[in-house]
BATORZA-937503 format. One record per residue: x, y, z of N, C-alpha, C in turn; residue in three letters; residue number from 1. Coordinates in pm, whole numbers. Each point is the difference from the previous one (the first is absolute). Layout:
N
REC     nxx     nyy     nzz    caxx    cayy    cazz     cxx     cyy     czz  residuo  num
REC       X       Y       Z       X       Y       Z       X       Y       Z      ala  NUM
...
END
This chain:
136
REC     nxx     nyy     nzz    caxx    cayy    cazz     cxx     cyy     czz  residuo  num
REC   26083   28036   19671     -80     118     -29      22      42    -145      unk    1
REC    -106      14     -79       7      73    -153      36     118      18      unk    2
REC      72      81    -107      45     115      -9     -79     105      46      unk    3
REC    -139     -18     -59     -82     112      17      -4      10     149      unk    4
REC     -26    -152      75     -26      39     126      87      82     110      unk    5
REC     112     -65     -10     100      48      42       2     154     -57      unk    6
REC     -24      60     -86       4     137     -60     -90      90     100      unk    7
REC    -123     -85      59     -64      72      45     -21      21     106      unk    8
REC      63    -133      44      11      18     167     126      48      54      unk    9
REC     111      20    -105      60     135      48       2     117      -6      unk   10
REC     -60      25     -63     -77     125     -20     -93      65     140      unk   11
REC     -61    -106      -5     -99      35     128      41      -5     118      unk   12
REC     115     -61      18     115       7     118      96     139     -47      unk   13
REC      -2      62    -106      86      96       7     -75     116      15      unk   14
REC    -139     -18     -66    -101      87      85     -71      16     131      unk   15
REC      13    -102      73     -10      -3     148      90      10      68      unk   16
REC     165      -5     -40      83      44      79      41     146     -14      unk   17
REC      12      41     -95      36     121     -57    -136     119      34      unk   18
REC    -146     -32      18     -85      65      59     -20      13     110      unk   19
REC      17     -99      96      55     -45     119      84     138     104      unk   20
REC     101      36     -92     109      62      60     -73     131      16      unk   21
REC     -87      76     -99     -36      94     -10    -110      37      77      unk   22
REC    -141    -135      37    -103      34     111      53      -8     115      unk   23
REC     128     -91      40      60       0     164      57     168     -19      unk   24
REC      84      29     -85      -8     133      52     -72     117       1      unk   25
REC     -70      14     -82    -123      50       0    -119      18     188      unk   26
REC     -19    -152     -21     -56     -22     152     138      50      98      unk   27
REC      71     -13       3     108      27     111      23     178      43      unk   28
REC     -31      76    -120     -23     119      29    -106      72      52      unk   29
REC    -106    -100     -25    -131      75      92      11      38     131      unk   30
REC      93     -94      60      18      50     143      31     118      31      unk   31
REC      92      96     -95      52     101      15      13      74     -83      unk   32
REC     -86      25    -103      -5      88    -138      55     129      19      unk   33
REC       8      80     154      77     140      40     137     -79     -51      unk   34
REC      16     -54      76     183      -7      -6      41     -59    -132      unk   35
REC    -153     -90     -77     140     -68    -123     -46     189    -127      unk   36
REC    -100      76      75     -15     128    -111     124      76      54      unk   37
REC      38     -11     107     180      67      63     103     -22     -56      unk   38
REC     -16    -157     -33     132     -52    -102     -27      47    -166      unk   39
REC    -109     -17     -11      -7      56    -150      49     129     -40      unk   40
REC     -20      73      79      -8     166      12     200      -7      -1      unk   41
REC      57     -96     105     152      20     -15      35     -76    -111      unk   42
REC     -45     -35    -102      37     -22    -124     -66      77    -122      unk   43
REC     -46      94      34     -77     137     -78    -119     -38      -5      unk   44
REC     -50    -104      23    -123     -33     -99    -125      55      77      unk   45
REC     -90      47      16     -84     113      71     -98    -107      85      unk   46
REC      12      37     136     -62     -49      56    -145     -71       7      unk   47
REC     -73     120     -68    -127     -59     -20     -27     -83     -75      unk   48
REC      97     -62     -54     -61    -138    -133      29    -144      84      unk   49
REC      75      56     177     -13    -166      61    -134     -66     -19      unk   50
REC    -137      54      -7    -108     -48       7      18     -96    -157      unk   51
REC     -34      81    -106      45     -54    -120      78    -126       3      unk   52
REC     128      34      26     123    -111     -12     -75    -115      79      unk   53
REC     -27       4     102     -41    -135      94    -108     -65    -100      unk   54
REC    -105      73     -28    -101     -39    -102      14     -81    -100      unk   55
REC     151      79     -89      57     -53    -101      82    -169      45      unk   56
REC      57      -6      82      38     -96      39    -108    -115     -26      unk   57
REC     -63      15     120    -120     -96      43     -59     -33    -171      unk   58
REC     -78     108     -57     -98    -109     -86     100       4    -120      unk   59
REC     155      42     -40      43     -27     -83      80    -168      46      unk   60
REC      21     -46     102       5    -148      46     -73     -36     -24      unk   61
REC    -173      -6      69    -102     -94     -26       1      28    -162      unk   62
REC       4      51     -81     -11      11    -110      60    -147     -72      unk   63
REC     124      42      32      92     -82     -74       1    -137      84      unk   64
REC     -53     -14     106     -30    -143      76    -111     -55    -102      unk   65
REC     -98      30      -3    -107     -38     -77       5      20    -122      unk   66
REC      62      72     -88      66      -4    -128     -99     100     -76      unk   67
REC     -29     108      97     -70     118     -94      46      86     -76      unk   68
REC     -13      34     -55     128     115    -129     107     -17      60      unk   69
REC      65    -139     -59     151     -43     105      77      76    -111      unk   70
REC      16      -1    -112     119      95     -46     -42     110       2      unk   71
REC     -75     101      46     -17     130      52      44      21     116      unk   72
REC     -47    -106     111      21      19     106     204       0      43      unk   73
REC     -27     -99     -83     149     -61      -1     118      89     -64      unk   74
REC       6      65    -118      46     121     -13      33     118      84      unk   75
REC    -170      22      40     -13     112     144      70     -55     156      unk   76
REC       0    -126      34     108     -27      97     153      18     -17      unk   77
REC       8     -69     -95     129       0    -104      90     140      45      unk   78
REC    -118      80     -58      49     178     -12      23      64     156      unk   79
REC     -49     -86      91     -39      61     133     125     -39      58      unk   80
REC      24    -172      17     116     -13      62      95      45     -59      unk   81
REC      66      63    -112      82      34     -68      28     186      61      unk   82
REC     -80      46     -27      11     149     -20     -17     -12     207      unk   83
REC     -41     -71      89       4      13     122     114     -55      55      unk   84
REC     101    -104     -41      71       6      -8     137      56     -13      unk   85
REC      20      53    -134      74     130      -9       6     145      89      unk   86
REC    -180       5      -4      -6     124     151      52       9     147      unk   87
REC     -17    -131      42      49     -38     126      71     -89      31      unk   88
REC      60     -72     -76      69    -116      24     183      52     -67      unk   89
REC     -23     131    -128     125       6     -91     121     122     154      unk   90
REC      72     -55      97      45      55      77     184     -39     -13      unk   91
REC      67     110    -108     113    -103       5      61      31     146      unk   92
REC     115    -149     -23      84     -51      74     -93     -77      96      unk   93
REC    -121      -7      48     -59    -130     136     -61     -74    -103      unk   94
REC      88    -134      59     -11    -121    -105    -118     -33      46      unk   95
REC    -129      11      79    -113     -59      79     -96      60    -161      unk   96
REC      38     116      57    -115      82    -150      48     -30     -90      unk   97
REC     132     -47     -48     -12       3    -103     -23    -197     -60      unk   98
REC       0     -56      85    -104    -156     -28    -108      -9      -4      unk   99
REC     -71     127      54    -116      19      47     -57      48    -174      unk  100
REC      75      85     -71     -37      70    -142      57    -114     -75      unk  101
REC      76     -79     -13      21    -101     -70     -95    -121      11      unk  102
REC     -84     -14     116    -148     -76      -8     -91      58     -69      unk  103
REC     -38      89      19     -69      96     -55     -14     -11    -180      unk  104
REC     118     -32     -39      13      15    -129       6    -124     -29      unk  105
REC      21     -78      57      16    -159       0    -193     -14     -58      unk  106
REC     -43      71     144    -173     -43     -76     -40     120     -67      unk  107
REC       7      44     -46      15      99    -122     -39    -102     -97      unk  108
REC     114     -83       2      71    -112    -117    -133     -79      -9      unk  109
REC     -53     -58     106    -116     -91      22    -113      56     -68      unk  110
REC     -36     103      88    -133      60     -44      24      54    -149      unk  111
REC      58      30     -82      19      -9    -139     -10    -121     -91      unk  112
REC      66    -103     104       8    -149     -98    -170     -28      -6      unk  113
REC     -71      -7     116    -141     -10      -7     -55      63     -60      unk  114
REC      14     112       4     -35      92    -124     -15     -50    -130      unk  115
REC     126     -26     -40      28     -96    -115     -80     -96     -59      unk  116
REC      11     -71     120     -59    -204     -52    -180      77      62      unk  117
REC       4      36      54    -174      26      23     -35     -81     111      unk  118
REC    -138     -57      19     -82     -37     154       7    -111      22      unk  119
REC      42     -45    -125     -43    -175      -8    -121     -51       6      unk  120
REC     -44     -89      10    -166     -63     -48     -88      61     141      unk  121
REC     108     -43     117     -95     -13     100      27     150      91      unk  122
REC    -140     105     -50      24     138     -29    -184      40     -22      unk  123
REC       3      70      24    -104     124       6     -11      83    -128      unk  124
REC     118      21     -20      32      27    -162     -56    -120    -103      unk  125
REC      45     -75      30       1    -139     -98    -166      -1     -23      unk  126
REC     -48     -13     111    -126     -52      46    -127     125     -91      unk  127
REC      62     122     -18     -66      85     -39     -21      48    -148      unk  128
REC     128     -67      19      66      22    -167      77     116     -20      unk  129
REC      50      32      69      96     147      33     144     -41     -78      unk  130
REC      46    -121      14     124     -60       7       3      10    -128      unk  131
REC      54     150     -95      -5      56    -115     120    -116    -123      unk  132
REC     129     -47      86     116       0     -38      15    -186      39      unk  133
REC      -9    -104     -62      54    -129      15     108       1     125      unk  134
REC     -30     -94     126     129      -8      85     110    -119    -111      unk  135
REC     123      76      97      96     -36     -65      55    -175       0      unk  136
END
């Protein structure tokens, strides 16, 4: 495989896995948007934005699956698992939460690196000409 290719087909594997995580949960809350707006609410965050948040999930994944404003999107996940993390996961002394906020930041790490290197060729961005910044 030439460099480029390989550049881009991990990319597009780091955008289908890493978007991935965000429409399964996304879809996984529809079942019960009362109870995951219950959990929000016990981490301050005001109930009424479960509608929002699920929203945000869903097309900020397909986003970044298909490589649409992937370093926007990718930033804005970035910021989500991070700061949701810290809200509900930062519980000292239970080592469960606290692996649970150390993933969290782990893809923090990810969704920033993509950020970084950009969509790669095979992208929606690319395709549009969005892809402002040379991948890396």
């Amino acid at each position: 495989m030439s460099p480029t290719l390989t550049t881009n087909a991990g990319l597009l594997a780091a955008r289908i896995l890493l978007g991935v995580l965000f429409v399964l949960a996304g879809f996984g809350k529809l079942g019960d948007v009362q109870g995951f707006a219950g959990y929000m609410a016990s981490g301050g965050v005001p109930a009424f934005l479960a509608w929002p948040v699920v929203l945000f999930e869903i097309v900020g994944g397909l986003a970044l699956i298909v490589g649409f404003q992937t370093r926007i999107a990718a930033l804005a996940l970035g910021l989500f698992a991070l700061v949701s993390g810290v809200l509900y996961h930062y519980v000292p002394g239970d080592q469960m939460q606290f692996t649970m906020l150390l993933k969290n930041i782990a893809l923090t790490g990810g969704y920033l690196a993509l950020a970084l290197a950009g969509p790669g060729a095979w992208s929606l961005d690319r395709l549009t000409g969005r892809a402002a910044l040379q991948t890396a």
